[in-house]
C-alpha positions in Angstrom: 104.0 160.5 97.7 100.7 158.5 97.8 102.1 155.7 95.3 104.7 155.3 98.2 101.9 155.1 101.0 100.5 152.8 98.8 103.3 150.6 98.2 103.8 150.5 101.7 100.6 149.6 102.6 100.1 146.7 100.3 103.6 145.5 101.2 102.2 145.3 104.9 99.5 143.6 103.9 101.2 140.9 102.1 103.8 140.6 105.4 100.9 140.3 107.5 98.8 137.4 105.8 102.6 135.6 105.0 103.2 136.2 108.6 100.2 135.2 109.9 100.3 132.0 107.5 103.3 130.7 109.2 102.0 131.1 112.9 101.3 127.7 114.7 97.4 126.9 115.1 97.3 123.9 117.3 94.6 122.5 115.4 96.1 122.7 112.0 99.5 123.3 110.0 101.0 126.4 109.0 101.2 126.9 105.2 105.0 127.2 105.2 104.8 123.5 107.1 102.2 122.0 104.0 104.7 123.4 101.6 108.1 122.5 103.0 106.1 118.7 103.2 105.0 118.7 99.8 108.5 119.5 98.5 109.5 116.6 100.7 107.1 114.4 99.2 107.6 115.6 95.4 111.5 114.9 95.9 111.0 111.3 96.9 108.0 110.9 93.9 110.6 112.4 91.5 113.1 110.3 92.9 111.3 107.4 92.2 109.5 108.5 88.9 113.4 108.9 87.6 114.4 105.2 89.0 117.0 106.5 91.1 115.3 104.9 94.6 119.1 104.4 95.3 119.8 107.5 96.3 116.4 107.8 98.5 117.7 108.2 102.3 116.6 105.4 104.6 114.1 108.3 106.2 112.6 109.1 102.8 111.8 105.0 102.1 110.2 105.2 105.5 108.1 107.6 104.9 107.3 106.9 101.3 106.1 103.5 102.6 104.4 104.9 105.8 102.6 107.3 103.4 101.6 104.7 101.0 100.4 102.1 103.7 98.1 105.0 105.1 97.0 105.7 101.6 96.2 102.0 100.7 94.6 101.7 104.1 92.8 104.7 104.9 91.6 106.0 101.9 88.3 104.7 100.6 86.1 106.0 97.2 82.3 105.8 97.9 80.3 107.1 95.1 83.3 108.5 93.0 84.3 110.7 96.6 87.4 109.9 98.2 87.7 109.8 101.9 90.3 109.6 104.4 89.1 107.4 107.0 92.1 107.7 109.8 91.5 110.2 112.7 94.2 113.4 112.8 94.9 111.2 116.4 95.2 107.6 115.1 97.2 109.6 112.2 99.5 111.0 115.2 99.7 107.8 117.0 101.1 106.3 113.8 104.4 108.3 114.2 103.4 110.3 111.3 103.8 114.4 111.7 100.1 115.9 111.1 101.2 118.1 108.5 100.9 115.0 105.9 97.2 114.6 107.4 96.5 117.7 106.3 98.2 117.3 102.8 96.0 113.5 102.5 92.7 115.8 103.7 93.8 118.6 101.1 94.6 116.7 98.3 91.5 114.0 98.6 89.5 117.6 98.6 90.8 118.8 95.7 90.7 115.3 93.8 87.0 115.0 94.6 86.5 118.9 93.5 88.4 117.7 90.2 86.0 114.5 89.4 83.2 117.3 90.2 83.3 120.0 88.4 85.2 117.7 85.5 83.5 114.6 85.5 85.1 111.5 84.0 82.1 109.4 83.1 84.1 106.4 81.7 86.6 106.5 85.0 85.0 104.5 87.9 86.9 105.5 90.4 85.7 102.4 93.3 87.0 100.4 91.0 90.3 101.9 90.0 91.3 102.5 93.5 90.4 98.4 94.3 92.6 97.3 91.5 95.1 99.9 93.0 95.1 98.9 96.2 95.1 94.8 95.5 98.2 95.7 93.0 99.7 97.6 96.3 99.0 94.8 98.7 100.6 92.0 96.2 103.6 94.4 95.8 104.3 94.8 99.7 103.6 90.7 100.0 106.5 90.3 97.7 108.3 93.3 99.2 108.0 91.3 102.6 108.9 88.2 101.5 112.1 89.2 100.0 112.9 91.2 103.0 112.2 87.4 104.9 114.3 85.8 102.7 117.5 88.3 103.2 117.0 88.4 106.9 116.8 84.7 106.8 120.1 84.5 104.9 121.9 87.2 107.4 120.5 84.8 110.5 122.7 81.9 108.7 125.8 83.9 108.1 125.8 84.9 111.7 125.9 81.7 113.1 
């Protein structure tokens, strides 16, 4: 009978903290939202790890590049730390649900815990993150321009 009590008492528990995990904070984002975002977000990398971008939805290319221009823009590496420079408000004012604020804060945490307690002495990481970011801003140039160049071409076959 007291295995049973038991039971029952850890199975309140574990309601209670899952429960409580999914309740809104206004200041942050409910567990259940950071994970149902960062299934989102690992469907569109997997996606585009496999090369099948074609059957990304027009929602998932927006926010693949919305996520990408806020990481090439807001994240900086001082000292081998990463940091995300963008204000939870400028984030919101971006159009950008707060819940993938909190994954950027999250992840940038646990990357610089990472380098920490596992230190990569031959990985400088300013540097790696400049090449990365000049590699991203050539990409979107030529992104852009091709986008120019087909708008351009639909302007001349409306006329």
């Amino acid at each position: 009978m007291k295995t049973k009590k038991n039971i029952a008492i850890t199975f309140s528990i574990i309601l209670g903290i899952v429960f409580n995990s999914c309740v809104r904070n206004p200041d942050t984002t409910t567990i259940c939202e950071r994970t149902a975002a960062r299934e989102l977000i690992f469907g569109i990398a997997y996606k585009i790890h496999m090369e099948e971008e074609n059957k990304l939805s027009e929602a998932e290319i927006r926010l693949h590049r919305q996520l990408e221009d806020i990481f090439f823009e807001y994240v900086v590496v001082e000292n081998n730390r990463f940091m995300l420079t963008i204000s939870r408000e400028e984030f919101k004012k971006k159009g950008l649900p707060v819940v993938f604020y909190d994954l950027f804060e999250e992840d940038l945490a646990n990357t610089n815990y990472g380098i920490t307690k596992y230190p990569f002495n031959e990985v400088d990481w300013d540097e790696a993150h400049r090449k990365s970011r000049e590699e991203f801003l050539e990409r979107r140039r030529m992104e852009d321009m091709q986008q120019s160049r087909i708008n351009l071409f639909r302007s001349f076959e409306n006329m």
